[in-house]
N, C-alpha and C positions, 0 to 999 in steps of 0.2 A: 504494500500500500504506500508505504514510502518513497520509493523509487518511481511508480505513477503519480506521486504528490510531485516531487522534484522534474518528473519530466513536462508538466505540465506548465512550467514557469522557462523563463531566457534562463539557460546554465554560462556563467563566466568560467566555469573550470577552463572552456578550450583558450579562452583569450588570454588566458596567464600564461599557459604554457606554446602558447602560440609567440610571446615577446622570446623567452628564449628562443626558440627557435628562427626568431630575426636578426636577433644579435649572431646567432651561430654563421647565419647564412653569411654578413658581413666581414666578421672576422676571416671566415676560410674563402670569401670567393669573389670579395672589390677587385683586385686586381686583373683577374679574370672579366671583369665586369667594364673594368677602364679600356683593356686591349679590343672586346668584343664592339661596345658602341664609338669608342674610334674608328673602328673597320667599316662601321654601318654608314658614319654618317659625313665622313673626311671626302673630300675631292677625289674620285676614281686615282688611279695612277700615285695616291699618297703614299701607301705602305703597298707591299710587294706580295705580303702574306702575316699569319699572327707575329711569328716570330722574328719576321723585321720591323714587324709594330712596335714589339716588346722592345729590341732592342735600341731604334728609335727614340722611344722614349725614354727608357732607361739615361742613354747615353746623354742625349739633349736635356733632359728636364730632372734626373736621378729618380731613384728607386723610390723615395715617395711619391713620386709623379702618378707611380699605380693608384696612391689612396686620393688622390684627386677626386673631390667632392663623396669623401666617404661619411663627411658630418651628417649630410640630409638622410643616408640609408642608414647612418649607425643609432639615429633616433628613430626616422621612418620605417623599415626593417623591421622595426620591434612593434611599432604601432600599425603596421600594414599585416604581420603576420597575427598579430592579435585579431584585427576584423578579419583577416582571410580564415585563419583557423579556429578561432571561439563564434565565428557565422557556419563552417563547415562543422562542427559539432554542433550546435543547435539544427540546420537546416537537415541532418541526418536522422535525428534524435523528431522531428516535426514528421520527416516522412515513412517513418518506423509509427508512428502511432495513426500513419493514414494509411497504413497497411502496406507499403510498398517493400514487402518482405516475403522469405521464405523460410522454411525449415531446415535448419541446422543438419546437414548430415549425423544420422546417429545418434538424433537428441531431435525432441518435440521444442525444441527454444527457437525463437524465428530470429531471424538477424534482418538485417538491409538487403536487397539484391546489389548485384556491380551496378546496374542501373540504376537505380538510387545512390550509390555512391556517387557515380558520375555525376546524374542530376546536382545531389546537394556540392558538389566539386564544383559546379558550373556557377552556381548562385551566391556562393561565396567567393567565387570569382569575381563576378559581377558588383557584389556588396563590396569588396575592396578596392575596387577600382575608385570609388570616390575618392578614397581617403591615398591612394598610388599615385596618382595623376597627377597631381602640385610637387608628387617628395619626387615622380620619379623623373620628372618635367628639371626641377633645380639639378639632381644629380645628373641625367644628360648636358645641358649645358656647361655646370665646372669639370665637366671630365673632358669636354673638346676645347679647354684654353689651352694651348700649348705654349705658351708662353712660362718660363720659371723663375720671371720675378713676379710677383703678388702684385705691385706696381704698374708695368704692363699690361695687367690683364683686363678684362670687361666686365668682369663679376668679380671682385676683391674678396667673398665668401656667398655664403645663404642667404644669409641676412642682406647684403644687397643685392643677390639677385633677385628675390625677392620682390624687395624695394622698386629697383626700374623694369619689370615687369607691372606692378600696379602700375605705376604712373603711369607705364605707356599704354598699358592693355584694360586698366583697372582690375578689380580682385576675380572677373571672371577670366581672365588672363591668365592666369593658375591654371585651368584645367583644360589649357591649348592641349590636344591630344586622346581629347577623352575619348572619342567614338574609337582611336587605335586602341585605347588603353581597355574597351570593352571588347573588343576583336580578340586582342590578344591573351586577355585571363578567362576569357570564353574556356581556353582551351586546361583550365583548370579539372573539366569534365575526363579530360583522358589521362592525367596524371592523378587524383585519384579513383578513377576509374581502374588504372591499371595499378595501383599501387594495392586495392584488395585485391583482385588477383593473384597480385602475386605471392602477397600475404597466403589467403589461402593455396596456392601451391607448395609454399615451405611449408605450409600444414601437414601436407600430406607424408611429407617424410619425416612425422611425426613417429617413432618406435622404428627405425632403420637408420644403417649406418649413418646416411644424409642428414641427420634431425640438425636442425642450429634452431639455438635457442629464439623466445621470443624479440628480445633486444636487438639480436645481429639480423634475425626477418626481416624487423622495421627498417633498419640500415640498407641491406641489401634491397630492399623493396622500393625504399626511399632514392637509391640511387638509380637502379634500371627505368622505374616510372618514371624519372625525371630525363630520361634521353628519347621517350614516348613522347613526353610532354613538349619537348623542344622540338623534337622532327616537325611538329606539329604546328606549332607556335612561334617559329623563326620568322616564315612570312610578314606577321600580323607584328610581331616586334620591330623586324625593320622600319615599318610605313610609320608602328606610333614613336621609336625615336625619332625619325627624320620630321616627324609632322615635331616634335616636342625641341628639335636642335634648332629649330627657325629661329633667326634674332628676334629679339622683345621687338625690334619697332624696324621689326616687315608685316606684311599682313600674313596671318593665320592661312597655313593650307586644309584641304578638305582631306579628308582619307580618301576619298578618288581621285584626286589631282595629284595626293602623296605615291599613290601606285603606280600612276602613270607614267610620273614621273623618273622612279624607281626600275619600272619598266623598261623605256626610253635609252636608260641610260646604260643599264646593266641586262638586262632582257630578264626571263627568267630565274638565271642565276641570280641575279642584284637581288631577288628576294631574302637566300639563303648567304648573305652576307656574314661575317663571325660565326658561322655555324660551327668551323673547327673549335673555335676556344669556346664557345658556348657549354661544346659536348665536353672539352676537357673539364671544366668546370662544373658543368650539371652535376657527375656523380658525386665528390666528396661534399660537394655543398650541401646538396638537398637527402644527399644520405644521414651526413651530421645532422641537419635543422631535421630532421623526420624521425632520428633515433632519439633527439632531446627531447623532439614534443610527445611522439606516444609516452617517452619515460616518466616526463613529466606526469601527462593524462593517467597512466597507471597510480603514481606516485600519488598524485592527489581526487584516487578511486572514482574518476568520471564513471560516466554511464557507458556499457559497451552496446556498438552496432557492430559488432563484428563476435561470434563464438567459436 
């Protein structure tokens, strides 16, 4: 009776342990982050490949140059993974009591289907995007200054870019990008979509040589779903950086005019621009941030959609 008392109210278990899991993503994968939207949204013919981006930069601007606008994701991060994963625990937990569930192999207990996973994957996707779109809008543009004096630069931090964004754009200037930045966490549906999956596949080797525990699941699970997620996802990343890399005071592109653009220039391929570092970066990132947060979720006895 309790746990129907509890389910029937918004649960913040997932939002707490949702911050860790932003913080994690930051520490292990800004760098990866600074070389991938260089590649996306720099002058064709800029860098050659990742690895003469890396070095690029390195050499020209030094090794912090990687953490280049990591301020806006090392707060954001924590407050984008909080709506993205305390929405995806709740919108889980809503479609479980509207019956969008099965029976547990082996056991009369129902759980979620993969399809309800996806769905609430998709909507918590969507829920985040609001609160993505202004942090992930700043950290695109301090990551293409290549300039490495503070002085030279167009943006001197957050806080003013910020600043000459209102004034040019006003406060809905913040959320240049949103219709990419809906595009693109759309595809929150196939990451975890496939991330129970795969979950229930280490199930299975449950009592055989193969068993790994439930912690190292979530890691592995965390990491494979997340190169699902990107195959997926790169398209719709390219159009909302470049629609978000725009100077403050040009006008706003449309996400059609961003594609075509995109198109135009690079055919096809321009779509899957950083694809390489994206991928190097997918697994340890989102394997970390996905083994903190289930550990957390256990830790502090959420409700399970998964048996």
């Amino acid at each position: 009776m309790a746990s129907e008392t509890n389910a029937s109210h918004v649960r913040l278990v997932g939002a707490f342990a949702g911050i860790g899991s932003g913080l994690t993503k930051v520490a292990v994968g800004h760098g990866f982050d600074t070389i991938k939207t260089r590649l996306q949204c720099s002058p064709p013919g800029t860098y050659k490949s990742a690895v003469d981006c890396l070095l690029k930069t390195v050499r020209n601007e030094s090794v912090l140059a990687l953490y280049k606008g990591a301020t806006p994701p090392a707060v954001g991060w924590a407050a984008i993974d909080s709506v993205l994963l305390g929405s995806l625990h709740n919108y889980r937990l809503v479609l479980v009591r509207h019956g969008l569930t099965e029976t547990t192999p082996g056991s009369d207990v129902k759980r979620l289907t993969l399809l309800g996973h996806g769905i609430a994957g998709l909507f918590a996707g969507w829920t985040s995007a609001l609160l993505a779109t202004p942090i992930e809008q700043l950290k695109v543009k301090l990551q293409l200054q290549l300039q490495r004096s503070t002085a030279d630069r167009v943006y001197k931090g957050p806080i003013d870019c910020v600043r000459q964004i209102v004034r040019a754009q006003s406060v809905p200037g913040l959320w240049a990008g949103f219709t990419g930045s809906l595009a693109f966490r759309s595809n929150f549906f196939f990451m975890f979509g496939s991330f129970e999956a795969l979950m229930r596949t280490f199930a299975k080797l449950d009592g055989t040589p193969y068993a790994v525990s439930i912690p190292m699941a979530n890691f592995l699970s965390g990491g494979l779903a997340s190169f699902v997620y990107w195959i997926m996802a790169i398209p719709a990343d390219n159009i909302k950086n470049r629609m978000m890399a725009t100077p403050h005071n040009q006008p706003k592109l449309s996400f059609s005019a961003t594609s075509r653009q995109i198109l135009a220039e690079g055919g096809v391929r321009g779509y899957y621009r950083g694809l390489g570092p994206t991928l190097l970066r997918a697994f340890p990132v989102n394997a970390s941030a996905l083994w903190v947060y289930e550990g957390l979720m256990r830790t502090f006895g959420a409700e399970k959609t998964r048996h």
